[in-house]
N, C-alpha and C positions, 0 to 999 in steps of 0.2 A: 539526281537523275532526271531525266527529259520525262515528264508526263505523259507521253505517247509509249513509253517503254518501264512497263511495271519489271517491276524487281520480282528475284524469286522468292523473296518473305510475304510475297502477296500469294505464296502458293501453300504456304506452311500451314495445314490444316485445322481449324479451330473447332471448335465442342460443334457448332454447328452441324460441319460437313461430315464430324466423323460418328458413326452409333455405334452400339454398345458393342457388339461385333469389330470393331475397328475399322471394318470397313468405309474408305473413301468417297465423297458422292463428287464426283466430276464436274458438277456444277460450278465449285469454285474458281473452276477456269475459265468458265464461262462469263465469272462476274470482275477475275479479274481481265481480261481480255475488253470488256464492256464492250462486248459485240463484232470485236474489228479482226478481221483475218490477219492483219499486221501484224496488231497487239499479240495475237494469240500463235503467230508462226517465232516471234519475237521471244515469248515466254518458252516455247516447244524449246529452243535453242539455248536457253539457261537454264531448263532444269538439268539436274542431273541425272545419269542412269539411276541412283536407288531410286530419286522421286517418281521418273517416269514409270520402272519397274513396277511402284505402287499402284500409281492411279491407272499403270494397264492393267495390272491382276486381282487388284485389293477395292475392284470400284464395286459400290453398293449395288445388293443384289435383294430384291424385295420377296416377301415370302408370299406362301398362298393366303396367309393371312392378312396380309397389309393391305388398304384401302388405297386403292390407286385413281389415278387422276382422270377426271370423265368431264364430257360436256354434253350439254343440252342439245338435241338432234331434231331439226321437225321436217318433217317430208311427207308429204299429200296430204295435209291435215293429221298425220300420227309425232307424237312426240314421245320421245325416251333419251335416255343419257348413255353415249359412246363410253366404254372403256376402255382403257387399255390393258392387252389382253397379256396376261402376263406369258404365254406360249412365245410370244413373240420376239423372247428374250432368246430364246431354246432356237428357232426357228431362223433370226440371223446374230450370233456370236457376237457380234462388233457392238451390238447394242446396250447401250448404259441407261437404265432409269436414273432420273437424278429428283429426292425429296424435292431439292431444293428450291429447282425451275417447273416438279412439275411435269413434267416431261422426258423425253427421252433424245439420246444424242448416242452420235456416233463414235465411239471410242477412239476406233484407229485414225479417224479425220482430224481429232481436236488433239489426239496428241503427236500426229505426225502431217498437218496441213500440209496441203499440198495448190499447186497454183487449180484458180476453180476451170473446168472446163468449157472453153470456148464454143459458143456459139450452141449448146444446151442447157438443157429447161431451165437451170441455173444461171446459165451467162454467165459473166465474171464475179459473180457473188455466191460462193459457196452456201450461205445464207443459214437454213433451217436442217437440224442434226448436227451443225458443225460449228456456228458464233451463235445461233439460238435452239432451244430445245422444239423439240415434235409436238405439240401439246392436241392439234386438231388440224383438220378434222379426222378422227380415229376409222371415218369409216373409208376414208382414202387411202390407208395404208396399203393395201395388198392390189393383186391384180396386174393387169400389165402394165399402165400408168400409176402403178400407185405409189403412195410416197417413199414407202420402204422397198421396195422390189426396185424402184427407178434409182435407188440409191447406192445400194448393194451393184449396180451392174454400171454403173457410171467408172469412166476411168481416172477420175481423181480418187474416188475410193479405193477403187484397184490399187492404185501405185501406192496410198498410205498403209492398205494390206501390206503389202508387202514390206514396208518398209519395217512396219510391226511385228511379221512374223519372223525378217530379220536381224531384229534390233533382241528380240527375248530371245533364239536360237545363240547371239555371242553374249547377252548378257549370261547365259545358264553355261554357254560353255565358252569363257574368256578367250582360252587357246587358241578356239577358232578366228579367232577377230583378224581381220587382215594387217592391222595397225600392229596386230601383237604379233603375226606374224614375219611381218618387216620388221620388226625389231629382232625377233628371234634370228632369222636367216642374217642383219645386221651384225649380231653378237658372234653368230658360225664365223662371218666371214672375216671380223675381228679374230676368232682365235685359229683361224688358217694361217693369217698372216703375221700374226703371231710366234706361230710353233715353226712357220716358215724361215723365220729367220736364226730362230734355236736352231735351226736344223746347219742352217749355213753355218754359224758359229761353230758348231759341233764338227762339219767339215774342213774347215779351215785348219783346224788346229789337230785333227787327226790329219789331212793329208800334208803338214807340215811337220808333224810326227813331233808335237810341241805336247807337254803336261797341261791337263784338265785343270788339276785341285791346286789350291793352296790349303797353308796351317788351319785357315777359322772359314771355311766355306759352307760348314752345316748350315750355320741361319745368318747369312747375310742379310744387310742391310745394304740395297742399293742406294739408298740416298748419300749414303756417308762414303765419298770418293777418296778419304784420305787417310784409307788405310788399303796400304798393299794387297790386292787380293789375289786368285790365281790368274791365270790366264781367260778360263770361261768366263770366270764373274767380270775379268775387266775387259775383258773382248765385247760384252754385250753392255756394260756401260758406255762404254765406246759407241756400237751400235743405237744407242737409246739417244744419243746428241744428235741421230740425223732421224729418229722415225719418233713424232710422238706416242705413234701407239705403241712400240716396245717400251721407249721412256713411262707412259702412264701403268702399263702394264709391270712391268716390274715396279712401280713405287707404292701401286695402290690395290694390288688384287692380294687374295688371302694367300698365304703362302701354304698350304694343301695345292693352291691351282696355277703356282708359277711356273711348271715346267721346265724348273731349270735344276731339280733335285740330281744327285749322281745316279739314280735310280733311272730316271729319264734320259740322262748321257749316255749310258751304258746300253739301252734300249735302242737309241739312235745308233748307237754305235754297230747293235749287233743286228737292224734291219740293212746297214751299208756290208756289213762282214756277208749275209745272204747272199746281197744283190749279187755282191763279187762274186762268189762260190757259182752261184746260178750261170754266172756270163763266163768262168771261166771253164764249166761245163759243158756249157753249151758248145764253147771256142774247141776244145778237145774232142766231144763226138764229131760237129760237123769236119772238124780235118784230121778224125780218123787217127789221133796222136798211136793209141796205142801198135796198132797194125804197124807206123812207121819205126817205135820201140825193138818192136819183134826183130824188125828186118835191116837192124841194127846191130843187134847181136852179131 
């Protein structure tokens, strides 16, 4: 594989990144990325939904007791060491301490990059929260300019929001996925056209006033054409040499869902005996049949 494009075994997490908690330190995307928006929109695109599911939900989370990463401060001759405040986690959601780096990074950016935006503070280099961690300085973070407030409202972050809440909203509920639901409405429109043409065959051979069954019609075997079967079963073999999907359909679906049982015949049969009864009702009130009965007499 091309050296500019890490593999997903560069994401498989080792003793390192993960603590006793289990929890994930997001850092190693960071290391395998080695800084590059490419590398790392590259990696976004092979992992798979469990891995990403992980390192968006399972990323390390530091306690009040953990010794977090500070640096030396000096202004007007006073010196002291910034931390990082662990509220700050509370305060904007997206945000991942990572052991590793040290620092903190933006979750939904490094796992859902997105292009950096133009001609802001960033310019075309997403840069710091997203191919490198926040490390300093601590006392820039907040405020109107500050590093986390300017990040949180930039629209590259927006759109990977989004993209994050989502990507977890179809992971938790599959059905909803668009993908699955093109498939679904795919499969409807498959078994319309389907039942569509059982329906014709069903008509055919009623309004020719021809026999349904043969002797051995219980459990057919559509594949095996060389044996005599009734009318229905060889009418829809017949039908199956010009439509793949009937052809696949009867060869390969379970037989509970072939729709071609005498129970299903008989039903088709008796929504057309309806239809009749309804139109030929209808036919007799509006022309008043019985009145010209009467005056018949």
């Amino acid at each position: 594989m091309n050296s500019l494009q890490p593999s997903c075994s560069e994401l498989a997490p080792t003793t390192g990144y993960v603590n006793t908690m289990g929890q994930i330190d997001l850092g190693v995307l960071i290391h395998a990325a080695h800084g590059s928006i490419d590398r790392l929109r590259h990696l976004s695109q092979e992992m798979t939904d469990a891995q990403k599911i992980q390192f968006l939900t399972n990323h390390f989370r530091p306690s009040p007791n953990d010794v977090l990463h500070s640096h030396p401060v000096t202004k007007q001759g006073r010196c002291w060491n910034a931390t990082f405040q662990l509220r700050w986690l509370e305060q904007f959601p997206w945000l991942s301490y990572s052991n590793e780096l040290e620092g903190v990074l933006c979750r939904y950016c490094v796992l859902f990059p997105q292009q950096p935006d133009r001609g802001g503070s960033q310019g075309a280099n997403p840069g710091v929260l997203v191919c490198s961690s926040y490390q300093r300085p601590y006392t820039k973070a907040l405020g109107k300019n500050g590093i986390l407030t300017s990040h949180d409202k930039s629209s590259m972050h927006c759109r990977a929001a989004e993209k994050a809440d989502l990507f977890a909203q179809n992971f938790r509920n599959p059905d909803d996925r668009i993908d699955n639901q093109l498939q679904q409405n795919k499969q409807e429109q498959t078994n319309k056209d389907i039942l569509r043409l059982i329906v014709i065959a069903v008509e055919f051979l009623a309004k020719q006033g021809l026999p349904f069954r043969g002797n051995n019609d219980d459990k057919v075997d559509f594949s095996d054409e060389s044996i005599n079967r009734g009318n229905f079963v060889a009418l829809l073999q017949l039908m199956g040499k010009f439509s793949s999907t009937l052809h696949n359909h009867l060869l390969f679906a379970k037989r509970n869902a072939l729709y071609t049982s005498k129970t299903i015949q008989n039903d088709i049969i008796n929504v057309y005996a309806c239809k009749i009864r309804e139109s030929l009702t209808k036919n007799v009130r509006e022309k008043n049949l019985p009145l010209l009965l009467l005056q018949m007499r």
